[in-house]
C-alpha positions as CSV (number, residue, x, y, z in Angstrom):
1,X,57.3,62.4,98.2
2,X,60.4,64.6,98.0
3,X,63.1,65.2,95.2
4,X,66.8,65.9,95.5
5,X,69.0,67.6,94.0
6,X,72.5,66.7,94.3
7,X,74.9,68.8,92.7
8,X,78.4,67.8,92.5
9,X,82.0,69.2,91.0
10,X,84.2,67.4,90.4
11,X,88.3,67.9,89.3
12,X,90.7,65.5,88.2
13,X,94.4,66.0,86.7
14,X,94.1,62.6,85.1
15,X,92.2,63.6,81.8
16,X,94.2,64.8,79.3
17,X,91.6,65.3,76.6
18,X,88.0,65.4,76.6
19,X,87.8,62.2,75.1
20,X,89.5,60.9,78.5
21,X,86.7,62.8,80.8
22,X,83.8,61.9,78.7
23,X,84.5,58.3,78.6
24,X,85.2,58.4,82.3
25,X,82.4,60.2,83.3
26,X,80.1,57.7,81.0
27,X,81.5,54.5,83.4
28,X,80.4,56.4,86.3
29,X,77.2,57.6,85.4
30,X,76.1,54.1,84.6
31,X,77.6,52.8,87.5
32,X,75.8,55.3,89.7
33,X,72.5,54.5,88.0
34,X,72.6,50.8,88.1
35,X,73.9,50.7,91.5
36,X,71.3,54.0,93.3
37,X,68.2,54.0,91.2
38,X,68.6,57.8,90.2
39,X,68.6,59.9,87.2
40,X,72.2,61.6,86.6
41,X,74.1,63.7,83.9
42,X,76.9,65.9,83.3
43,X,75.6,69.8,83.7
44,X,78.2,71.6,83.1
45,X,82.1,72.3,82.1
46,X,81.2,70.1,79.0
47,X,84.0,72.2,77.2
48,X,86.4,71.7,80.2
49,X,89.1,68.6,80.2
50,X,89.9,69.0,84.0
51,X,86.6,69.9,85.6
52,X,83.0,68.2,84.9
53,X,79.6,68.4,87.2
54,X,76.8,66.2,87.6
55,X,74.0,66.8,88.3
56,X,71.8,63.9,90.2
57,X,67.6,63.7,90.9
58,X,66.3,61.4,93.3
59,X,62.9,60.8,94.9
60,X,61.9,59.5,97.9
61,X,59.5,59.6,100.7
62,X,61.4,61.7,103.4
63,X,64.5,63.8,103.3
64,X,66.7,61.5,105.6
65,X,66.4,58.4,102.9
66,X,67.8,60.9,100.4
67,X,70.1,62.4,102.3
68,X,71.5,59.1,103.3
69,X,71.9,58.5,99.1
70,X,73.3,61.2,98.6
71,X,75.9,60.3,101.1
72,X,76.9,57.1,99.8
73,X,76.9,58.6,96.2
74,X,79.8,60.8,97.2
75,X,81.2,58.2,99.0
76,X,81.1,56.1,96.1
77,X,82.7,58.4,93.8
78,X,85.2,59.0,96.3
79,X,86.7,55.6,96.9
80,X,86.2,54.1,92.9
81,X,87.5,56.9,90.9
82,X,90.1,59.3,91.1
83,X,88.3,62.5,91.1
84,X,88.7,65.4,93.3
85,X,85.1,66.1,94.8
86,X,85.7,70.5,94.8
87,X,81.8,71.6,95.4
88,X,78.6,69.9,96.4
89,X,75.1,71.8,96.6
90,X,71.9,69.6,97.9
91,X,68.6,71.2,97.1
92,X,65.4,69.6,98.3
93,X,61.8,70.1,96.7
């Protein structure tokens, strides 16, 4: 069995308060864990209005099945929402 880690960060100019961000970033999260099976929450730039990162764990029993996931996770985000993918980090255990 192997976990991921997906890192990603993510910018938008849309938010104009954190109010906007965190309610945004609740829809997605639920969204991605209804629709992927995975655990997922926002890791950092809680503070920050423009910038948030979040943080997902899957398992699975070989690195392809994650990696192909993972893909369609960003993918995801990509075409539903109007974020700005800026950084992603994948770590394997």
């Amino acid at each position: 069995m192997i976990i991921g880690l997906l890192e990603i960060d993510l910018f938008s100019e849309q938010f104009h308060s954190l109010k906007e961000k965190r309610r945004l970033l609740s829809s997605l999260k639920e969204r991605l864990k209804n629709k992927f099976n995975i655990a997922v929450l926002e890791s950092a730039y809680q503070d920050l209005w423009q910038q948030a990162q979040l943080s997902v764990v899957s398992l699975g029993p070989n690195r392809s099945i994650l990696e192909n996931t993972f893909k369609q996770i960003e993918d995801f985000i990509f075409l539903n929402y109007a974020l700005q993918i800026s950084k992603i980090n994948i770590q394997y255990f």
